[in-house]
C-alpha positions as CSV (number, residue, x, y, z in Angstrom):
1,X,55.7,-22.1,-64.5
2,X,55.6,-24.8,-61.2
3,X,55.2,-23.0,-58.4
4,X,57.9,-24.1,-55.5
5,X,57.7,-23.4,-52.3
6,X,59.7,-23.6,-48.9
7,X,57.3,-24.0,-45.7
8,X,58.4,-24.5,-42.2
9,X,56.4,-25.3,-39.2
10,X,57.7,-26.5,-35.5
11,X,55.0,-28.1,-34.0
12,X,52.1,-30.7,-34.1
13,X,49.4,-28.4,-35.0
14,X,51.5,-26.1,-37.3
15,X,52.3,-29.9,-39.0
16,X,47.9,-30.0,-38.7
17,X,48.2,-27.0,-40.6
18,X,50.5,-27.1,-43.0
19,X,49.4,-30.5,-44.3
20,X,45.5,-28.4,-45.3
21,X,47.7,-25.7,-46.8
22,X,49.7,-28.1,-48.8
23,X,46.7,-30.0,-49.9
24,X,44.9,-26.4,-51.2
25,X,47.9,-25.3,-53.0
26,X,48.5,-28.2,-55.1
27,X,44.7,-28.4,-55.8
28,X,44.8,-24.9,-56.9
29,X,47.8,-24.6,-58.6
30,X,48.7,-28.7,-60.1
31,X,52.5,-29.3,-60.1
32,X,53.5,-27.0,-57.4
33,X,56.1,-28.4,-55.2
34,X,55.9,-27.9,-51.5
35,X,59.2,-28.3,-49.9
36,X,61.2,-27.4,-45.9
37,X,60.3,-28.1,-42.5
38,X,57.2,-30.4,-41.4
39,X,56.2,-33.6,-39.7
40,X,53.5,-36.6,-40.6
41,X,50.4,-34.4,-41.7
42,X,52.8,-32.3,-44.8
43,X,54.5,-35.2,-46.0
44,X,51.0,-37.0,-46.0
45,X,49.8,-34.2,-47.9
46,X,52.2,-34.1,-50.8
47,X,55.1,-32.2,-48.9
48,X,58.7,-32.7,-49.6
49,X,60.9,-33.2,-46.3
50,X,64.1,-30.7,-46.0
51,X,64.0,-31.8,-42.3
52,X,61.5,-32.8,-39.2
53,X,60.1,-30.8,-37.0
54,X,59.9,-33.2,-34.3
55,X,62.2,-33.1,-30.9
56,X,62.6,-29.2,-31.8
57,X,58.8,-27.8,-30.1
58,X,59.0,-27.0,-26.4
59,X,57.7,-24.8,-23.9
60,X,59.1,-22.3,-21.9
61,X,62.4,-20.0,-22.2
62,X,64.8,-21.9,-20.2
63,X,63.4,-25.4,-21.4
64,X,64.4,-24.0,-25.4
65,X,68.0,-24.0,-24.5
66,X,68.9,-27.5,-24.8
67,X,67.3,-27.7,-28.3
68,X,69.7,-25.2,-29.5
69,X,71.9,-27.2,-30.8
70,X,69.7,-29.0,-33.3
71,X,68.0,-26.1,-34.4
72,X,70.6,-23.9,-35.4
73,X,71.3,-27.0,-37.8
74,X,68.0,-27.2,-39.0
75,X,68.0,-23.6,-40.0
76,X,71.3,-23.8,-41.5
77,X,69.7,-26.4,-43.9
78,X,66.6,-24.8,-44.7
79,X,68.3,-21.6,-45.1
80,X,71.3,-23.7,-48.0
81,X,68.2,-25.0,-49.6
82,X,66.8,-21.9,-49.9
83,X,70.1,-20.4,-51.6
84,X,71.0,-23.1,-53.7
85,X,66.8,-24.0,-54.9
86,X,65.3,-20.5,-55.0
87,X,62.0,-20.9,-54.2
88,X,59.2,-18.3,-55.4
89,X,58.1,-18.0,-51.3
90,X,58.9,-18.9,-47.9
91,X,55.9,-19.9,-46.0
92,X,56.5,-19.3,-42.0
93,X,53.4,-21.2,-39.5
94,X,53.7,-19.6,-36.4
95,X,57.2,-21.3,-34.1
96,X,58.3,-17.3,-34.4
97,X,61.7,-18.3,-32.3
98,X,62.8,-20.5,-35.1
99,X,60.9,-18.7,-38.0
100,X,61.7,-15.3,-37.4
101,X,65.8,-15.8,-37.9
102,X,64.7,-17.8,-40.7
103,X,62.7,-15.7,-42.5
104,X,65.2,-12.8,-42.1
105,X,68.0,-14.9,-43.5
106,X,65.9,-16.1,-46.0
107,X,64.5,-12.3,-47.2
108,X,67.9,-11.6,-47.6
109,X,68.0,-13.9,-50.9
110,X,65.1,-11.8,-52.2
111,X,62.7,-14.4,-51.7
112,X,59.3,-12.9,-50.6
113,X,58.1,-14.0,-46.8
114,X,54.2,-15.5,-46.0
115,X,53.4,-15.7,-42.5
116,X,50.7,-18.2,-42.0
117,X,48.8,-17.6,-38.2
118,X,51.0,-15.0,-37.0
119,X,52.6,-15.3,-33.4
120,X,50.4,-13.5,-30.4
121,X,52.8,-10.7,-30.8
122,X,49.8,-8.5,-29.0
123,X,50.1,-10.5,-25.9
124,X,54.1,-12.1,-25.5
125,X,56.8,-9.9,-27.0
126,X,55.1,-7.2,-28.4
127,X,58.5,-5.7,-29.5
128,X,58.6,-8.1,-32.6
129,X,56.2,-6.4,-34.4
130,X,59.3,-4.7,-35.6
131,X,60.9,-7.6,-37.0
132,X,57.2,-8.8,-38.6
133,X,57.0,-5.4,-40.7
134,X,60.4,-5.9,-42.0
135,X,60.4,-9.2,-42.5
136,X,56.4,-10.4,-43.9
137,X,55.5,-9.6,-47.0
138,X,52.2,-10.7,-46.1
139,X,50.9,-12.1,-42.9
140,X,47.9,-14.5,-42.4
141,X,45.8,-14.4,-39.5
142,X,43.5,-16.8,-38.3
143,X,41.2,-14.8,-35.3
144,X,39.3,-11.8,-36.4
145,X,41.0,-9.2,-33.9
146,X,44.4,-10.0,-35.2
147,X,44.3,-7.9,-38.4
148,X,43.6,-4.4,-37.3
149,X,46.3,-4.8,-34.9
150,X,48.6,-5.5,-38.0
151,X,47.2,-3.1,-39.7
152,X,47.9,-0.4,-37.4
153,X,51.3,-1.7,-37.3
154,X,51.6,-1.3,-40.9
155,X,52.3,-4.9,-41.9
156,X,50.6,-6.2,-44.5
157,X,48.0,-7.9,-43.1
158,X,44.3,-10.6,-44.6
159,X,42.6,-12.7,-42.0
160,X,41.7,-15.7,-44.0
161,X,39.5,-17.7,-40.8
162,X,40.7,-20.8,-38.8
163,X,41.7,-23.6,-40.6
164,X,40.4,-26.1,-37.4
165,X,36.9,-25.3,-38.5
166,X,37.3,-27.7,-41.6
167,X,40.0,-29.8,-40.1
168,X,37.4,-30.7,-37.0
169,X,35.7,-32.8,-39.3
170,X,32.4,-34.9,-38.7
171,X,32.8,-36.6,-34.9
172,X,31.0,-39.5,-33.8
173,X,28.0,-39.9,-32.1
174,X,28.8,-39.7,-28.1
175,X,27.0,-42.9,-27.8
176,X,29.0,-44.7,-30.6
177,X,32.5,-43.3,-29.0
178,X,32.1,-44.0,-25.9
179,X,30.3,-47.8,-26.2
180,X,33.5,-48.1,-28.8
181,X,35.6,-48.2,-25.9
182,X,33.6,-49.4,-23.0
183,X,32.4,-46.6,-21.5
184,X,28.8,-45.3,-20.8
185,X,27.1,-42.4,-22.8
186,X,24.9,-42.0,-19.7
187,X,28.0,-41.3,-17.4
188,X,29.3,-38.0,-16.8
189,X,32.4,-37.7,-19.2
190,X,35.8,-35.3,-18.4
191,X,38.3,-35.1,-21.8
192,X,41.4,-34.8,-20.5
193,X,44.1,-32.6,-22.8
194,X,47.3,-32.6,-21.8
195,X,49.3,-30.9,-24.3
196,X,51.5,-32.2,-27.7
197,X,55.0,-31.1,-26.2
198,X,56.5,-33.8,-24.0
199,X,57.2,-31.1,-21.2
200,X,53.9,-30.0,-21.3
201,X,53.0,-33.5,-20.8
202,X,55.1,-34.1,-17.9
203,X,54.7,-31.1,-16.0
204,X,50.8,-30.9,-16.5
205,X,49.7,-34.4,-16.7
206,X,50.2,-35.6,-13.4
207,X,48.3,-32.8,-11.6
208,X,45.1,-33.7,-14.4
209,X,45.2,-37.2,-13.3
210,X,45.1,-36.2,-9.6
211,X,42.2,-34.0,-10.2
212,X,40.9,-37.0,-11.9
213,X,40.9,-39.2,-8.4
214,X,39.1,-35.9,-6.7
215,X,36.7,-35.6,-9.2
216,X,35.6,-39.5,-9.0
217,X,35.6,-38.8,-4.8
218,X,32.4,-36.7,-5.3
219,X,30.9,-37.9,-8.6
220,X,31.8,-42.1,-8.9
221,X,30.8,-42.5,-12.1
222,X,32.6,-40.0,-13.7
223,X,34.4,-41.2,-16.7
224,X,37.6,-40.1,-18.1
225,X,39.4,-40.3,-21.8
226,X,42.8,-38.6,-21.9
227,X,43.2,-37.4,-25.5
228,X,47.3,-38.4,-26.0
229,X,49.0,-36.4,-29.1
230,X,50.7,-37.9,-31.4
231,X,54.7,-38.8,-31.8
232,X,55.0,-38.5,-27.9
233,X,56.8,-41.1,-25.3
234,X,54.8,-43.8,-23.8
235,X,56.6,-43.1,-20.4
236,X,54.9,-39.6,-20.1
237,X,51.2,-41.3,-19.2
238,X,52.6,-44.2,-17.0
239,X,50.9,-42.0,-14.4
240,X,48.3,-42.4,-15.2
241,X,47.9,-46.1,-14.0
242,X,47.3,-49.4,-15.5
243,X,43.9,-51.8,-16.2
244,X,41.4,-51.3,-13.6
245,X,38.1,-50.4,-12.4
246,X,39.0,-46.9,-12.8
247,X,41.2,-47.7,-15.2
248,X,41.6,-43.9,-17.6
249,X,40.8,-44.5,-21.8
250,X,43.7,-43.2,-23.0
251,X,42.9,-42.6,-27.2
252,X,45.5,-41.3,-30.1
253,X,44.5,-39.7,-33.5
254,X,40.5,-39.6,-32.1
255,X,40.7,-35.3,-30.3
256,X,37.3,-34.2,-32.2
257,X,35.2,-37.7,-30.8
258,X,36.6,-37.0,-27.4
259,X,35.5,-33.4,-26.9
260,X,32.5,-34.1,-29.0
261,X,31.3,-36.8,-26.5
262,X,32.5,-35.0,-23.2
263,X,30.8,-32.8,-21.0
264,X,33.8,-31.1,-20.0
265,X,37.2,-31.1,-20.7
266,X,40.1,-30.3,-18.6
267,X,43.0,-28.9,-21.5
268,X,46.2,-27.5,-22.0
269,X,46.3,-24.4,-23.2
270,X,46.7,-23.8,-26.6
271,X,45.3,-25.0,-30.2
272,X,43.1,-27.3,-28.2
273,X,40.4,-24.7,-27.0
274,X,39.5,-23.6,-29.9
275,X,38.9,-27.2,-30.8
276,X,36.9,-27.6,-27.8
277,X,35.0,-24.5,-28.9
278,X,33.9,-25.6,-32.1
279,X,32.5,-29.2,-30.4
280,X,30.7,-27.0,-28.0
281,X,32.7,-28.6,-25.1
282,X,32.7,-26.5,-21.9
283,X,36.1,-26.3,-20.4
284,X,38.8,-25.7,-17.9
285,X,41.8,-24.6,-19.1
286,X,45.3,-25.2,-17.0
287,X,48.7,-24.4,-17.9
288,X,52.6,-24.8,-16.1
289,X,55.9,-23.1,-17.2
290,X,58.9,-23.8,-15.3
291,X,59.4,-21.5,-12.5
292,X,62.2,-20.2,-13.9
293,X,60.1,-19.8,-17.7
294,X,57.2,-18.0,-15.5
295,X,59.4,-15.8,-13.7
296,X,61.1,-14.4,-16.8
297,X,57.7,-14.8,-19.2
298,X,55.1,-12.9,-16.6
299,X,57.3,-9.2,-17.3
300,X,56.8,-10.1,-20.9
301,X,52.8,-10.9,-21.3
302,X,50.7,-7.9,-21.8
303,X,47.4,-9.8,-21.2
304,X,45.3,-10.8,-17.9
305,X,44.0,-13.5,-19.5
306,X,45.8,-16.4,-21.5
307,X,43.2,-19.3,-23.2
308,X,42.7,-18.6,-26.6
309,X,39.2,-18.9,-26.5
310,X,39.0,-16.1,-24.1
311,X,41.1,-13.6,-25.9
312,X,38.4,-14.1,-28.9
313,X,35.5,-13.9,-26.8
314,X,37.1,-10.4,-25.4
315,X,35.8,-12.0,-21.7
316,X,36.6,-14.5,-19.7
317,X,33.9,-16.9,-20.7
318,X,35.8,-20.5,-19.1
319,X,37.8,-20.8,-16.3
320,X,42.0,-20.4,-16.6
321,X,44.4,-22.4,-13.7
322,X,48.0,-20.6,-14.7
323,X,51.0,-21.6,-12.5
324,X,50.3,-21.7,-9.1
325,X,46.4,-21.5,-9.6
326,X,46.7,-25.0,-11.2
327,X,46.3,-27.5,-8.6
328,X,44.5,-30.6,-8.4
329,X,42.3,-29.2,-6.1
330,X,40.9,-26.2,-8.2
331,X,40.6,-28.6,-11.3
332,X,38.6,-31.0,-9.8
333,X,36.3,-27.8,-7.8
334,X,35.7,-26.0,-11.8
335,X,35.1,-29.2,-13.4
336,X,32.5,-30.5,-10.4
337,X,31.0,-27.4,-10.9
338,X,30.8,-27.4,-14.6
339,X,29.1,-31.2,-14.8
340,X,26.4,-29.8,-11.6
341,X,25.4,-26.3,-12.5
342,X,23.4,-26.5,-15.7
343,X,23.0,-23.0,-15.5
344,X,27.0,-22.0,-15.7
345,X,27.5,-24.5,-18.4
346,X,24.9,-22.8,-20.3
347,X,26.2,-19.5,-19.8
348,X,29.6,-20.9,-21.5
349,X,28.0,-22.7,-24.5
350,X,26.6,-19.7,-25.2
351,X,30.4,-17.5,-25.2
352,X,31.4,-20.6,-26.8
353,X,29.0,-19.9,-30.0
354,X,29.7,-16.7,-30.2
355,X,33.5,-17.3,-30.3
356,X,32.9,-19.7,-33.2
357,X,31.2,-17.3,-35.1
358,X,34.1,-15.0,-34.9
359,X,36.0,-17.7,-36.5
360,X,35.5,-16.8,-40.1
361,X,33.6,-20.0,-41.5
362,X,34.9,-23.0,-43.3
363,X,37.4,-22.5,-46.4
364,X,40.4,-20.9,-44.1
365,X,42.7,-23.9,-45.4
366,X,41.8,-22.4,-49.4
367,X,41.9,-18.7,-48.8
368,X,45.4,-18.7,-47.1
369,X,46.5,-20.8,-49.9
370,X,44.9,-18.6,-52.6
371,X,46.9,-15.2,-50.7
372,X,50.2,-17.3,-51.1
373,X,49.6,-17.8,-55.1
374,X,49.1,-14.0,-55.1
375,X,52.2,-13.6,-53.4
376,X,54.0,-15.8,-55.9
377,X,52.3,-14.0,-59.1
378,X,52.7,-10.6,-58.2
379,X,57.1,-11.8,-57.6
380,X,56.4,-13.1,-61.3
């Protein structure tokens, strides 16, 4: 029997994601048709379109409101697909304000739910555990930690690695980079991250590039390469500037030979520090709700500390700027510090290692898809 399946994801890295997944299912189980909710990387991969997850990801409570609209019709689709195709499993990648309705509509059809890297219910919202143990029928994890709290939750639970540690690939050498576009491998290099939501962009982005101009103040040949996401508007990096001197390397599609060849990187938090992890890339992470977003979000996080590559490390092994503590004055200050002190930027290669190790090793991409085919045989 061809195994079909519905998969939704809501963002650039769940589209990262579900585009490895895709690729292992149909290589483990020929003929299977992957259909639903996805962007470049799953239709590249074999997926079949239901709709786009594009213009639906943003940040922040208040910010979610006007895309309302256009995701309530997205989930009406996915959810009429799912009634009128019957599809042996759902397939949920994280985007838990979109997925969770879905998956409960869709449970109700009797069709059996997979939850591919779980929301951080331990650390925003920890209520929804709730909803996970009545809606997963299985939930993938991808950070070692994760699974005993599910287990002691009582959900159904197998932590299966991170699928970045294949999807990193092989980077090029720093010299070949950065001589690829004009720059010098003897020059200290700052990767710049600014996010894959365009209001993460714009609220984050021109603060980076101010840090930028402080930074060059006490080091001149500093050298910096803004790593741009894809699908995003050209009009969110006007700031920062045109041909010069000092002109900024702005690169698309290129995120493992930029934090390969830097020797920090300033980044948004998110998916991106664990990339910068597993290049060995000290880093400053920075991050900016809306006031409004912060105000409401701050009685709703559990944790002190917010970059994922801390929360693995169980210390606080690189620097956070949250809210008001991200200014260009404290980027510029960590970063400084970072390219000078030899000694602290040892000390964080050396968390950084120990975080990959807790990653789970390469195959994540395979075993999650191997779990899923369980799923669907043990329905069968």
């Amino acid at each position: 029997m061809t195994a079909r399946l519905l998969l939704s994801c809501g963002e650039a890295s769940g589209d990262l994601y579900a585009g490895a997944l895709t690729r292992e299912i149909v290589a483990l189980a020929p003929g299977a048709i992957v259909s639903g909710l996805g962007g470049p990387q799953f239709i590249a991969a074999g997926g079949r379109p239901i709709a786009d997850y594009r213009g639906l990801a943003v940040t922040g409570l208040t910010e979610a409101l006007s895309k309302i609209p256009r995701l309530l019709g997205t989930l009406r689709r996915l959810v009429d697909w799912a009634r009128t195709e019957r599809p042996d499993v759902l397939v949920v990648i994280d985007f838990p304000d979109f997925n969770f309705p879905l998956a409960r509509r869709v449970k109700r059809l009797g069709i059996p739910i997979v939850y591919y890297i779980s929301p951080q219910l331990w650390a925003w919202r920890p209520g929804r555990m709730k909803t996970m143990r009545e809606i997963a029928d299985r939930v993938l994890v991808i950070f070692p930690f994760e699974e005993a709290i599910y287990r002691a939750a009582e959900v159904p639970v197998e932590f299966v690695g991170h699928p970045l540690i294949d999807l990193a690939g092989t980077p090029r050498t720093r010299q070949d980079f950065l001589r690829a576009h004009a720059l010098s491998p003897a020059a200290p290099t700052v990767a710049i991250l600014p996010g894959s939501r365009p209001n993460e962009v714009a609220r984050i982005l021109p603060d980076l590039v101010a840090a930028a101009t402080l930074i060059r103040a006490r080091r001149p040949d500093a050298q910096f390469v803004v790593a741009r996401a894809p699908n995003l508007d050209d009009r969110l990096f006007e700031v920062t500037g045109g041909p010069g001197p000092h002109a900024m390397v702005m690169v698309e599609g290129e995120t493992d030979d930029v934090l390969a060849s830097a020797d920090v990187a300033v980044t948004a938090s998110g998916t991106a520090t664990v990339q910068a992890a597993l290049h060995d890339t000290p880093m400053v992470i920075v991050y900016r709700l809306s006031p409004a977003s912060y105000f409401l979000g701050r009685w709703l996080v559990k944790l002190d500390t917010f970059g994922m590559v801390n929360l693995i490390a169980g210390e606080k092994i690189v620097p956070e700027l949250i809210q008001s503590a991200f200014t260009p004055e404290a980027v510029a200050n960590e970063a400084i510090s970072i390219l000078t002190d030899r000694a602290r930027a040892a000390h964080i290669r050396d968390g950084l290692k120990r975080v990959r190790e807790r990653l789970g090793g390469p195959g994540a991409s395979r075993r999650a898809a191997e779990a899923i085919l369980r799923v669907i045989e043990g329905r069968n």
